[in-house]
PLY file of the C-alpha trace (Angstrom):
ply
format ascii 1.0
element vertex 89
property float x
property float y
property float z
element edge 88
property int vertex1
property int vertex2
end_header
30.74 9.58 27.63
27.47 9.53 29.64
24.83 12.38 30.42
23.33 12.92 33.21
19.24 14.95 33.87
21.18 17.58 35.14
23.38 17.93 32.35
20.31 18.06 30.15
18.24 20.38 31.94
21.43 22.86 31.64
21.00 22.55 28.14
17.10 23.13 27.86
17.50 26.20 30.19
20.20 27.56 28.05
18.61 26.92 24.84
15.11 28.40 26.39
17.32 31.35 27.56
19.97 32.34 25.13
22.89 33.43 27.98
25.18 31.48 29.86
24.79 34.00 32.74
20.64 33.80 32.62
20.54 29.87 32.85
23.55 30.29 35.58
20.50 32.18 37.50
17.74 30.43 37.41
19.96 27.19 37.97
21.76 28.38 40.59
25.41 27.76 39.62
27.98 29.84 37.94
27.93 30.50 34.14
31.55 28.68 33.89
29.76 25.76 35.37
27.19 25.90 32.92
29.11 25.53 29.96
31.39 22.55 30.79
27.12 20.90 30.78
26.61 22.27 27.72
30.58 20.99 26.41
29.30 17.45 27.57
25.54 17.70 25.87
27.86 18.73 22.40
29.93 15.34 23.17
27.64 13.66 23.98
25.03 14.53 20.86
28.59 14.70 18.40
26.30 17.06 16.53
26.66 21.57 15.84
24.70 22.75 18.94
25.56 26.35 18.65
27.02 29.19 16.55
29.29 32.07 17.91
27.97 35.25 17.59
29.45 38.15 18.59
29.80 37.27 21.95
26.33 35.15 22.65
25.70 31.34 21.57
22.65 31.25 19.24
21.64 27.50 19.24
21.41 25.52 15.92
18.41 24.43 14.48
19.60 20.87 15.75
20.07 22.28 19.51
15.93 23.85 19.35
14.59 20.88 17.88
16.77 18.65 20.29
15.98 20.66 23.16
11.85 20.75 22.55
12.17 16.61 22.67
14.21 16.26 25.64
12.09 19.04 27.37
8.69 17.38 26.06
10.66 14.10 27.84
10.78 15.62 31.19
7.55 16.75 31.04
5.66 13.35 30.32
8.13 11.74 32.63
6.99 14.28 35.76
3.57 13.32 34.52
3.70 10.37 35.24
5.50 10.42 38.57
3.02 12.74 39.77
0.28 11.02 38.49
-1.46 10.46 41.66
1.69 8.31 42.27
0.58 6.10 39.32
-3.12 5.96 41.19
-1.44 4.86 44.90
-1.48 0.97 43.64
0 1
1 2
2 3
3 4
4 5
5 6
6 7
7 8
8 9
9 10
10 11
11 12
12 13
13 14
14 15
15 16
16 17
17 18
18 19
19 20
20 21
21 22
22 23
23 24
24 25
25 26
26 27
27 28
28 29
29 30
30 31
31 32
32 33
33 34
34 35
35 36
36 37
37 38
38 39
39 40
40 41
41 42
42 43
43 44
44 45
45 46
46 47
47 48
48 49
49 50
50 51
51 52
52 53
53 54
54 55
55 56
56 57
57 58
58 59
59 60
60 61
61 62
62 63
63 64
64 65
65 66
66 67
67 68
68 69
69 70
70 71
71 72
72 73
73 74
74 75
75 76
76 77
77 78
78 79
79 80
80 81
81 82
82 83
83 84
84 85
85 86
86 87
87 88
């Protein structure tokens, strides 16, 4: 199974907001669309990303950590493509 950025942006937004219906928001798609991404990033990862609880999904320590990398990814890879498009060579 592949993932895709979108699939793990889902997944930082979720883990940054704790609700389905919160990252459904700010993403602009529907919560039910929002959890098949996160059913793909578990898949994907074959690791515990989250715990029931009650109702909510509280992440595992796994999912935080996991989700600090790939975010800290994104960021140095928008760095660099905004990098004064890598100095205009």
């Amino acid at each position: 199974m592949e993932i895709d950025f979108r699939t793990i942006i889902v997944f930082i937004v979720f883990v940054e907001t704790g609700s389905l219906y919160s990252a459904s928001l700010i993403l602009g798609c529907s919560p039910s669309s929002v959890s098949i991404h996160l059913k793909r990033v578990r898949h994907y990862f074959h690791e515990p990303l989250f715990i029931r609880e009650g109702r909510s999904l509280e992440p595992t320590e796994y999912a935080i950590k996991l989700s600090q990398q790939l975010k800290s990814c994104f960021m140095s890879f928008d760095t660099i493509l905004t990098k004064d498009n890598i100095n205009k060579s």
